[in-house]
N, C-alpha and C positions, 0 to 999 in steps of 0.2 A: 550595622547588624552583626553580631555577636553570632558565633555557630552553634549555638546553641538555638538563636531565632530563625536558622535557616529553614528548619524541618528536619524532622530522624529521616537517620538512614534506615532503612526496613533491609534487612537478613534475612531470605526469607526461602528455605527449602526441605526436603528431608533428615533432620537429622538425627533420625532414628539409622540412618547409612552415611550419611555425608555431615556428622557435627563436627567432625574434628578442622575438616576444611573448615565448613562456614561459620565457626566458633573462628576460628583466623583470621577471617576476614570482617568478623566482628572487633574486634581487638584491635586490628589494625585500624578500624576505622572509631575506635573508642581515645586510640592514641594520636587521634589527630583533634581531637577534643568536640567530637561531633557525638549528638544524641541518637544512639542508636537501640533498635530494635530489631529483637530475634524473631523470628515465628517458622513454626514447627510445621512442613506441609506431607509428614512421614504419612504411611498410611497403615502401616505396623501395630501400628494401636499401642508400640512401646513408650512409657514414661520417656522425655527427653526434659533439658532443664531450658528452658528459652522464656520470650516474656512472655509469647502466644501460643498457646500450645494447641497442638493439631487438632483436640478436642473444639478448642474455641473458635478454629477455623470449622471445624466442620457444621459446626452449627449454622452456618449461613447456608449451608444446600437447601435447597425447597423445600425436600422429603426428609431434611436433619440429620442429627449425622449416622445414622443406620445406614444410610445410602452411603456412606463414605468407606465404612469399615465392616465391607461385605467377605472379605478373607480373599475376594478375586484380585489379583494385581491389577487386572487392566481396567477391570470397571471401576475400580477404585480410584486410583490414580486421574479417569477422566473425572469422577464424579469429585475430588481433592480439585481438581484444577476449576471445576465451575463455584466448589464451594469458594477458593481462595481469590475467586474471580469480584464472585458477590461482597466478600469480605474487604478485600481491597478500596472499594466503592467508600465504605463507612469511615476510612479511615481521614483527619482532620490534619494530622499532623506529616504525611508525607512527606518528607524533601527529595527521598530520591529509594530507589529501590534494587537491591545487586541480588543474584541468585549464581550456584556452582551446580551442576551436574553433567549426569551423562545423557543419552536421547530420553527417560522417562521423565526425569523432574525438569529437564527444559523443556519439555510439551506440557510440563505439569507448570511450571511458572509463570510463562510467557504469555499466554493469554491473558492472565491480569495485566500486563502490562503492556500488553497492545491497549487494556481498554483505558489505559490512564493519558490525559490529555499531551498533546505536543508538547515539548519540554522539560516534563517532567523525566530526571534524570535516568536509563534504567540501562543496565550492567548484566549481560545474561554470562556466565563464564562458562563454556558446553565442549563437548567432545567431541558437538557436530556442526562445529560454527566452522569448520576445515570446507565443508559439501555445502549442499544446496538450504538456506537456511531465510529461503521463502515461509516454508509454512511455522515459523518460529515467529520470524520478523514481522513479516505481514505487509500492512501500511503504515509499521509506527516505527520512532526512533529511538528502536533499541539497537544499544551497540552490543555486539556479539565478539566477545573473544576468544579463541581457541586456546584448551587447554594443553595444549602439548602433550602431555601426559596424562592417561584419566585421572578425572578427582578422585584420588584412593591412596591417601595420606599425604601430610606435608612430609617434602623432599627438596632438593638441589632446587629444581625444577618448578615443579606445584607453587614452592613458598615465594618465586620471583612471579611466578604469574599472579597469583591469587593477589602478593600486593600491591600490583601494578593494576589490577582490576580495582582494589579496595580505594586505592588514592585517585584513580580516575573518576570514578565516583564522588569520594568528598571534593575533589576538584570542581566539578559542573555541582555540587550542592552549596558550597562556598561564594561560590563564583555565580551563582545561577541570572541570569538575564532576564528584570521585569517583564511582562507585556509591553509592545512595544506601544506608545501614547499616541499613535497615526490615526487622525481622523479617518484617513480615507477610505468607503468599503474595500472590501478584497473580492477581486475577478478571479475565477479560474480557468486558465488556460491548458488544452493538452500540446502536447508536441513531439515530433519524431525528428531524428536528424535530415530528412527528407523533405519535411514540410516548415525550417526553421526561418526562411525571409518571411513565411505567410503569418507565423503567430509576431514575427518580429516588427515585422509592420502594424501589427495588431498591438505590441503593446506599446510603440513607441507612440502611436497616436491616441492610448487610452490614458496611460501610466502618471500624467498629471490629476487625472480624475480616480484614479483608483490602482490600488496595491494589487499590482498583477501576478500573479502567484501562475509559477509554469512549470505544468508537473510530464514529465518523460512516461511517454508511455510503453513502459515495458510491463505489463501487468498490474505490477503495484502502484505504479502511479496514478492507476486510473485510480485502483483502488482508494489509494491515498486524498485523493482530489475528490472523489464521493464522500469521505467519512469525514472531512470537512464540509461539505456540502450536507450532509446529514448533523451536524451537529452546530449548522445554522451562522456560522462561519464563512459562507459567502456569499456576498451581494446577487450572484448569477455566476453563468460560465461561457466561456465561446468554446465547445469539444471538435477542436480544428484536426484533431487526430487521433480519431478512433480506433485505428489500428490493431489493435490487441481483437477487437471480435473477430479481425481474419485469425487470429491465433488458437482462439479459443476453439471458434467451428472447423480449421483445419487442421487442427492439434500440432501447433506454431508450441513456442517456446517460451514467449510472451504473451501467454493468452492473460483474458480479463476472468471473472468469473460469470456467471451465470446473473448476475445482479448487477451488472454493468448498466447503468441509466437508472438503477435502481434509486438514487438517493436524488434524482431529478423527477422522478415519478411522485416520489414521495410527499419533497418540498417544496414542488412547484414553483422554483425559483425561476427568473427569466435565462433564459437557454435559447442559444445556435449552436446548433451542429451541423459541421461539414463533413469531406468525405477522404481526410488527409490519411495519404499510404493505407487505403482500402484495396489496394495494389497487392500486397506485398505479405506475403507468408515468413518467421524470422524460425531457422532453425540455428543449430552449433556449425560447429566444424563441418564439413561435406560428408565426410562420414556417416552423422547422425541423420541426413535424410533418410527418412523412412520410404521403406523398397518401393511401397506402391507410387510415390514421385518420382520414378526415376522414368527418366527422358524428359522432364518439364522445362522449364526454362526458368534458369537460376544467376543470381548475380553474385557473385563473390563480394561482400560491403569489407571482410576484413578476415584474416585466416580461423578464426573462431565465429564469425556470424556469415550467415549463407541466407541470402533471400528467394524464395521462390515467389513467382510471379501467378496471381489468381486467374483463374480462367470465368468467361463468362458464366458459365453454368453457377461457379461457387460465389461468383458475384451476387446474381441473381438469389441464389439463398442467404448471400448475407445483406442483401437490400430489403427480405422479407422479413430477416429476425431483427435487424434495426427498427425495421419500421414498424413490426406490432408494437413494438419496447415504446416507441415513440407514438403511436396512439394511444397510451396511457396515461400522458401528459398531459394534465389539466391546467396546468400553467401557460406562462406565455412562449411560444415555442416557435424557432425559425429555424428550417432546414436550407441549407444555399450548397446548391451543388454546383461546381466546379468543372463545367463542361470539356474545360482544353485539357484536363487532367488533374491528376490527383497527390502527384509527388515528384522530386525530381527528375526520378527514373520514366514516369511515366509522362514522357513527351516527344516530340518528333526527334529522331536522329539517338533517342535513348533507349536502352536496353528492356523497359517492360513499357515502352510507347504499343496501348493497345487499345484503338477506338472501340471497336466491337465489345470486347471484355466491360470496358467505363460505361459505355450504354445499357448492357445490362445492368447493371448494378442500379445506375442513375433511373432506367426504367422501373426495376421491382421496388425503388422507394418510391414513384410516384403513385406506381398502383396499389401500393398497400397503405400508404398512408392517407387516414380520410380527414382533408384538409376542413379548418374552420376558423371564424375571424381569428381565434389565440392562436392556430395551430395551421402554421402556411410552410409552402416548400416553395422555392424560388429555384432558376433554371438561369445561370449564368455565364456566358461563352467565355470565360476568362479563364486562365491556366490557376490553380490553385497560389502557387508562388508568386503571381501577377498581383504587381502592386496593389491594383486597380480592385483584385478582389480581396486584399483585406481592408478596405477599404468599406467596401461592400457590405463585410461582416460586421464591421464598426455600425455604419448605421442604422443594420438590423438589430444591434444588442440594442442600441441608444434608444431606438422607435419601443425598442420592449421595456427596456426603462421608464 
């Protein structure tokens, strides 16, 4: 394959403010003998010279491009990101996709590129890949590199970054990695470092029959583990560690979103859910607990992550918002609750070992969930990380199979 057959690189940002950057990094990436394409996501409504020009992206908005080039920056700039979102979509020739800016045009780019499938190569170069760069990233893999310097002319600086951005790029378009030719469906599992013997046993005894895919539940994984599940990409799931909804309802650090079970409501795929580190609240440093937890009972996991331990009451609320999520489920559905406990911490002689607390919890899912042949809850004396119950889980997915 010739790079020329890899697929364009797509250049794709403001530049009616940022051409001289990503005209750079076009170049660079023309001198490696890769097909590339510019497109203009400015919202200036100024002539730029690129293949695509911001007019042609705008024309994908719903409402066309009036909605794009309303003279307001903000609405613009959102209504530029949904139009280049759509636009993206149309596009045949793909290989990979790099964008430069500062916080506007990486909220303005990134979402087309969350919606581009796994693998497909994407390059965000931002001035806020330094902080928190959640809501950029999302659940996809995009790499995010810090520009040192704002993008605001090549320099000493800018020009080593910008072509370490552009060659990383034609690198993963070059080099890109078929689909892999594995018959086998894909499982999806969650996991916490707390609940790691329970999914381990779980996949050592599935992992002949299927490509076990184990996504870390720190927010985005769930996320990420959904949007595969929504996009039909997995056989079923075992969600052995849901964790993130203690995050979310007690404003943890790791929370899920609001659509959490959402892409299992949807696609009715076969699904067990357990109740791994339903324990456990994940904040930063001990600092950033927030005042109203203070006197609770906390476990230091590491001098940046600080666990707070759930009390019954918040259990109890979060066995009710699980379990409406989970009466929604038209598919084949087993919930297996883990009666000796729920994580490592959460056993005799351990730091958040709390029967009362587990009871609630394991109580408000049985009363809210209304069980039916598809849709059963099981009640199992076994410690979560007990061999015995991923064992357990195994033959609940198989019987759902």
């Amino acid at each position: 394959m010739t790079n020329q057959d890899a697929g364009a690189a797509y250049v794709a940002g403001t530049f009616d403010t940022k051409g001289r950057e990503l005209t750079f990094i076009a170049d660079c990436l023309r001198r490696l003998d890769l097909k590339t394409v510019t497109v203009d996501l400015g919202t200036s409504d100024s002539p730029t010279i690129t293949d695509i020009s911001a007019h042609e992206v705008a024309n994908h908005h719903p409402d066309g491009r009036a909605a794009v080039f309303t003279g307001d920056r903000g609405s613009a700039v959102a209504a530029m990101a949904i139009a280049f979102e759509r636009f993206i979509a149309t596009r045949t020739d793909l290989g990979g996709i790099i964008s430069a800016a500062g916080s506007g045009g990486t909220a303005l780019a990134t979402p087309a590129m969350r919606h581009l499938p796994i693998g497909v190569p994407k390059v965000m170069v931002s001035t806020m890949a330094s902080g928190d760069v959640r809501p950029y990233v999302g659940p996809a893999d995009i790499c995010m590199m810090y520009s040192v310097t704002d993008v605001a002319g090549i320099n000493r600086i800018s020009e080593q970054v910008l072509s370490n951005a552009a060659h990383a790029l034609a690198g993963m378009i070059k080099n890109h990695r078929p689909p892999s030719l594995a018959t086998k469906p894909a499982l999806g599992l969650t996991m916490f470092g707390v609940t790691t013997p329970c999914v381990q046993g779980v996949t050592a005894a599935l992992e002949e029959r299927y490509d076990c895919l184990v996504f870390h539940a720190t927010g985005t994984g769930g996320q990420s583990m959904e949007k595969l599940a929504d996009s039909r990409l997995l056989a079923g799931v075992i969600d052995i560690s849901p964790t993130e909804v203690c995050d979310f309802l007690m404003g943890g650090v790791l929370a899920c979103t609001a659509d959490r079970f959402g892409a299992i409501i949807r696609t009715r795929i076969p699904y067990v859910l357990s109740c791994g580190a339903l324990d456990m609240v994940n904040f930063a440093a001990p600092e950033t607990v927030p005042d109203r937890y203070r006197g609770r009972r906390f476990y230091p996991h590491n001098p940046q992550v600080t666990l707070m331990r759930t009390t019954a009451e918040e259990n109890t609320q979060m066995g009710r918002w699980i379990g409406e999520r989970v009466n929604r489920m038209e598919g084949p559905v087993r919930i297996v609750i883990p009666e000796g406990g729920v994580s490592m911490l959460d056993q005799p002689g351990q730091a958040f070992h709390d029967p009362e607390a587990d009871r609630a919890l394991f109580d408000a899912l049985e009363q809210t969930i209304h069980q039916t042949a598809e849709r059963r809850l099981i009640r199992r004396p076994e410690h979560l990380n007990d061999p015995a119950f991923s064992q357990v889980l195994v033959a609940n997915f198989l019987e759902l199979i």
